[in-house]
Backbone bond lengths (Angstrom), bond angles and torsions (degrees), N, CA, C in turn:
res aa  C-N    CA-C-N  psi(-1)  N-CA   C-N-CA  omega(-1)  CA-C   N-CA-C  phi
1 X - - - 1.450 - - 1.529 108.24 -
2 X 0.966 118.84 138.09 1.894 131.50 -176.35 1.391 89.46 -86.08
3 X 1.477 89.62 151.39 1.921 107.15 166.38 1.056 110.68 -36.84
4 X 1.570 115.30 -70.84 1.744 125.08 169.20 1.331 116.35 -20.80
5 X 1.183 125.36 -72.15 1.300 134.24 -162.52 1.581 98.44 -60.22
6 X 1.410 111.80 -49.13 1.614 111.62 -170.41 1.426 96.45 -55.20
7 X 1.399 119.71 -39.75 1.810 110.61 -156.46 1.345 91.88 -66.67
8 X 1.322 114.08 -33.07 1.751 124.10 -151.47 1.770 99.70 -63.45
9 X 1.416 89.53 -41.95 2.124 103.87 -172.41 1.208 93.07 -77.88
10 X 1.301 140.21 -46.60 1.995 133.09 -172.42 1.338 95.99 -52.45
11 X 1.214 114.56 -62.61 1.603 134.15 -147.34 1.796 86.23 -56.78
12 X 1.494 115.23 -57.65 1.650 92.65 -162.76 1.334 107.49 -92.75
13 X 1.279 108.38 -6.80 1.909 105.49 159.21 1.524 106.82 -43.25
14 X 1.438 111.23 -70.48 1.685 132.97 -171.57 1.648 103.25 -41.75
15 X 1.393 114.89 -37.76 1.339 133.45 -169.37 1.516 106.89 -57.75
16 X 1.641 107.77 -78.92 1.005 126.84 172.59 1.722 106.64 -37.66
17 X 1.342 110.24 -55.51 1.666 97.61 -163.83 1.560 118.76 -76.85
18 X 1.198 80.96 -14.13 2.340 91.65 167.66 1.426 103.95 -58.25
19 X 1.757 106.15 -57.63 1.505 101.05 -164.28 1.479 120.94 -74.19
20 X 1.315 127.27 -9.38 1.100 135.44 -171.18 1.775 103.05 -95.35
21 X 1.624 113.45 -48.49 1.004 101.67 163.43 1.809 144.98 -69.14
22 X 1.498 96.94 -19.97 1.560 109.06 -164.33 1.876 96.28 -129.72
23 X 0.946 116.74 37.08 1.380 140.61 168.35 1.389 97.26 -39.35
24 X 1.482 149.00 -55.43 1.416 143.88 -151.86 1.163 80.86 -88.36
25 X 1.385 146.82 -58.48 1.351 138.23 -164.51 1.778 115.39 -63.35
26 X 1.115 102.57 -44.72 1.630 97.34 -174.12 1.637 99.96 -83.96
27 X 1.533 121.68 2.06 1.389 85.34 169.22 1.788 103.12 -102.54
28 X 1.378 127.63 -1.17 1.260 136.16 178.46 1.293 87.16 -60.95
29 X 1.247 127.97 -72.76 1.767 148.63 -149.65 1.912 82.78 -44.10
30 X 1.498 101.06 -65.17 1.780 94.35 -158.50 1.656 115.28 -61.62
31 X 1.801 103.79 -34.50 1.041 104.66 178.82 1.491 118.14 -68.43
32 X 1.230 126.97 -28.27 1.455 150.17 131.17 2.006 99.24 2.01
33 X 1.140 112.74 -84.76 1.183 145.32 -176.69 1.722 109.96 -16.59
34 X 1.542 79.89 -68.48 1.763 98.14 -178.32 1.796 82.36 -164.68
35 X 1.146 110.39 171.13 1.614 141.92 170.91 1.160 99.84 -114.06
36 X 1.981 77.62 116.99 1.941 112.87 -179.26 1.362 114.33 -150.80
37 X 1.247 122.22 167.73 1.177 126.77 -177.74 1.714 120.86 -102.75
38 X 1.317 113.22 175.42 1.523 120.11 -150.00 1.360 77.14 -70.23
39 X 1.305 144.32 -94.50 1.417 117.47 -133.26 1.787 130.61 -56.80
40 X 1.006 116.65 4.55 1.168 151.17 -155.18 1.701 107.46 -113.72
41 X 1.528 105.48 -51.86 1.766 104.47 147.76 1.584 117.06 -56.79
42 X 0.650 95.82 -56.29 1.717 104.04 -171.96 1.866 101.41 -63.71
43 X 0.952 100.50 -29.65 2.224 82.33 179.01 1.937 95.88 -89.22
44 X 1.194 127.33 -20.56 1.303 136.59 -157.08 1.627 89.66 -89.15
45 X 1.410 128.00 -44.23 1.044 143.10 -173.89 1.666 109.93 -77.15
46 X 1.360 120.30 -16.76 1.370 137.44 -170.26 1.574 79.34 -88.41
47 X 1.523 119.06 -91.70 1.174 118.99 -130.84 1.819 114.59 -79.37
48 X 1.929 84.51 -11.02 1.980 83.07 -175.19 2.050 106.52 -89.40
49 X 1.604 99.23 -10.62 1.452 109.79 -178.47 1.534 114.43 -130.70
50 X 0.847 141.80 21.49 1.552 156.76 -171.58 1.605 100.10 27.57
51 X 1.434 110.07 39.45 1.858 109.52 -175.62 1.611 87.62 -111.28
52 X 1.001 118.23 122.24 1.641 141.81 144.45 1.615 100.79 -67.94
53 X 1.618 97.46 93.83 1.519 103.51 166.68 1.574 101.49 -76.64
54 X 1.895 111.14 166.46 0.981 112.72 -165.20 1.516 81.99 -121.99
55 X 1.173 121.40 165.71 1.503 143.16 -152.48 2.464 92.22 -87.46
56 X 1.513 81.73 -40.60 1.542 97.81 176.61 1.250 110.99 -64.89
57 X 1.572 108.36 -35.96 1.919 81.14 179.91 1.148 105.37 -118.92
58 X 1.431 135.00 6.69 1.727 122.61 158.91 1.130 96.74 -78.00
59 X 1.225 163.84 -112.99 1.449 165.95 -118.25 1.922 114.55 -45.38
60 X 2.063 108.24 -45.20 0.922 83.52 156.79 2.145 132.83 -71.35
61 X 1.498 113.86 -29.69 1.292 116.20 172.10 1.345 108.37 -52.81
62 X 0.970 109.62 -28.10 2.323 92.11 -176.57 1.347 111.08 -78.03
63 X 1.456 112.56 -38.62 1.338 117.93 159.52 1.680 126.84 -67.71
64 X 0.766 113.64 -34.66 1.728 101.82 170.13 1.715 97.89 -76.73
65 X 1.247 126.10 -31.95 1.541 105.03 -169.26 1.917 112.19 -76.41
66 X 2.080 97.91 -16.51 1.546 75.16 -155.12 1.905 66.03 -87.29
67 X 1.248 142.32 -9.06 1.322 131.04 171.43 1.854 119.73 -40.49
68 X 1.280 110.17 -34.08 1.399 142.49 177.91 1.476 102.50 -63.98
69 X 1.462 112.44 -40.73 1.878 95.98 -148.34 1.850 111.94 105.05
70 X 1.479 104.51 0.62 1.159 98.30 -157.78 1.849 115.36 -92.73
71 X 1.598 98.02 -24.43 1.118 126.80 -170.02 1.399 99.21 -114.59
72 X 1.263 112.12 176.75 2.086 119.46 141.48 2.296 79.03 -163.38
73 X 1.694 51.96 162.08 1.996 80.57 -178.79 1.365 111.43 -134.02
74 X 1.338 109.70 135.36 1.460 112.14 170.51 1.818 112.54 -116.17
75 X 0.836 125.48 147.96 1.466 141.04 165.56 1.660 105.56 -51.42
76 X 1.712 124.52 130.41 1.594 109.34 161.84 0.866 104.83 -142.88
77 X 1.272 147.47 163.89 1.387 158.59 -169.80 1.773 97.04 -123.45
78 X 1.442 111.13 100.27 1.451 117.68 161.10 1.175 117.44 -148.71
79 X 1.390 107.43 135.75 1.407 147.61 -176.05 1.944 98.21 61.74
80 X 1.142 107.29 49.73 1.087 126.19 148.90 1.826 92.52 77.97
81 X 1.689 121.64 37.09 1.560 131.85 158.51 1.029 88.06 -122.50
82 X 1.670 116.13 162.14 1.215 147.36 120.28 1.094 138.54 -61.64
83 X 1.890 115.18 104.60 1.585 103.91 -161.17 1.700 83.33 -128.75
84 X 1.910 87.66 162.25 1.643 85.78 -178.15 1.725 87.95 -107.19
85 X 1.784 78.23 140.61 1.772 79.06 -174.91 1.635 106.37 -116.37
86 X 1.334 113.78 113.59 1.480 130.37 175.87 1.627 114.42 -73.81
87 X 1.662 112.64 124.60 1.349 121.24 -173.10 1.921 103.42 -135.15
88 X 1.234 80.00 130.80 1.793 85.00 177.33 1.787 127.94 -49.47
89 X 0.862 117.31 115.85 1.659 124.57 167.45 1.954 112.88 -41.20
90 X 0.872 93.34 164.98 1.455 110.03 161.75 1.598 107.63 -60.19
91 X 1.753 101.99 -66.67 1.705 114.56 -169.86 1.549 93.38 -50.58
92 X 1.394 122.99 -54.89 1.788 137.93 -178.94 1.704 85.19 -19.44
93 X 1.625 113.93 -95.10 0.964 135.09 -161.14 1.794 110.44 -33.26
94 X 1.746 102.28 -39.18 1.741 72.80 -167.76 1.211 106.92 -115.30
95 X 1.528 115.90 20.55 1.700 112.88 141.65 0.980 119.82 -74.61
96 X 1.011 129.42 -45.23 2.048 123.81 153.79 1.387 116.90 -30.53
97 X 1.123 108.57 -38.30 1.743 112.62 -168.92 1.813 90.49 -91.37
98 X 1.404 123.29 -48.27 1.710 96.63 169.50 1.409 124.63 -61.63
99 X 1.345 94.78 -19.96 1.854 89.40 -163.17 1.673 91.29 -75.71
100 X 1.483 136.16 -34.09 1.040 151.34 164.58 1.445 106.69 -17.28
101 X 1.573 95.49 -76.77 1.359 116.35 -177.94 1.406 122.46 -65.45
102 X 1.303 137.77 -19.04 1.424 157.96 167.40 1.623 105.86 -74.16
103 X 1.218 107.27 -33.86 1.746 104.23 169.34 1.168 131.78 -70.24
104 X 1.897 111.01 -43.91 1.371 126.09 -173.49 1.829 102.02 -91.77
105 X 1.845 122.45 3.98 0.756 103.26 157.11 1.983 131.72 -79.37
106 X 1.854 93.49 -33.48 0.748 146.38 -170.00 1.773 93.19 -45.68
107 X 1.337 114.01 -73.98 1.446 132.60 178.91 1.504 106.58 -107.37
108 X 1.641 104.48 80.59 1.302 92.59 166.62 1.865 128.42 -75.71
109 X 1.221 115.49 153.18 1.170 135.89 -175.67 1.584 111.70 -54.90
110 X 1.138 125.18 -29.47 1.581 122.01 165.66 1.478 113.17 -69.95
111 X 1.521 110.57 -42.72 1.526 118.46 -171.92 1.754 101.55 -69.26
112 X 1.328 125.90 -18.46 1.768 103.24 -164.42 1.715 88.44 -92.31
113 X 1.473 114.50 -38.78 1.297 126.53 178.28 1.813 123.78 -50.64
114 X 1.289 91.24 -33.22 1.476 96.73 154.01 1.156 157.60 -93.30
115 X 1.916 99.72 -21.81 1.006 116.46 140.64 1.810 131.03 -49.68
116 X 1.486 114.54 -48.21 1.149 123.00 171.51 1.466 113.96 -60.64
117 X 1.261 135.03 -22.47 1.570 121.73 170.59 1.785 99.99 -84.38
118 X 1.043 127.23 -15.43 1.297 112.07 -173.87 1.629 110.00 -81.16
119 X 1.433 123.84 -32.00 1.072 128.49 175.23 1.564 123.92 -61.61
């Protein structure tokens, strides 16, 4: 296996285990994005994280988040379905912006940079 390829296999290892673990966050982030509905997380969630969400555990997460304040959903009628379409809150927005900030405290920017000259 080439370096490449290894980074290529870490990289969607790392991928996969974000979304499975931090699931309320990456679906804020997409819903973040634009306001969309669950099946639409779940193919967005396929192709940007190679995780095949299951219908069982996105549906309860949209509901505990918009349960939170985190979400709200409205009802729409397009292309002649009814989809419920989930859009980020205010509160949504600035737990994203702590969790933001809790990361880049987390790994500060001198420490990876120094790590990387030592290697």
């Amino acid at each position: 296996m080439t370096d490449e390829e290894s980074s290529s296999t870490f990289t969607d290892e790392l991928r996969r285990r974000f979304a499975k673990g931090f699931l309320d966050m990456l679906i804020l982030q997409l819903v973040k994005a634009e306001p969309t509905w669950g099946y639409d997380i779940i193919k967005k969630t396929e192709t940007a994280y190679k995780v095949k969400l299951r219908h069982g555990a996105l549906y309860p997460m949209l509901n505990k988040l918009e349960a939170k304040g985190l979400l709200k959903s409205r009802r729409e009628l397009q292309k002649g379905r009814a989809r419920k379409i989930y859009e980020i809150t205010n509160d949504g927005r600035q737990f994203l912006h702590v969790y933001n900030d809790f990361l880049r405290e987390q790994i500060p920017e001198r420490t990876i940079n120094e790590n990387l000259e030592t290697e």
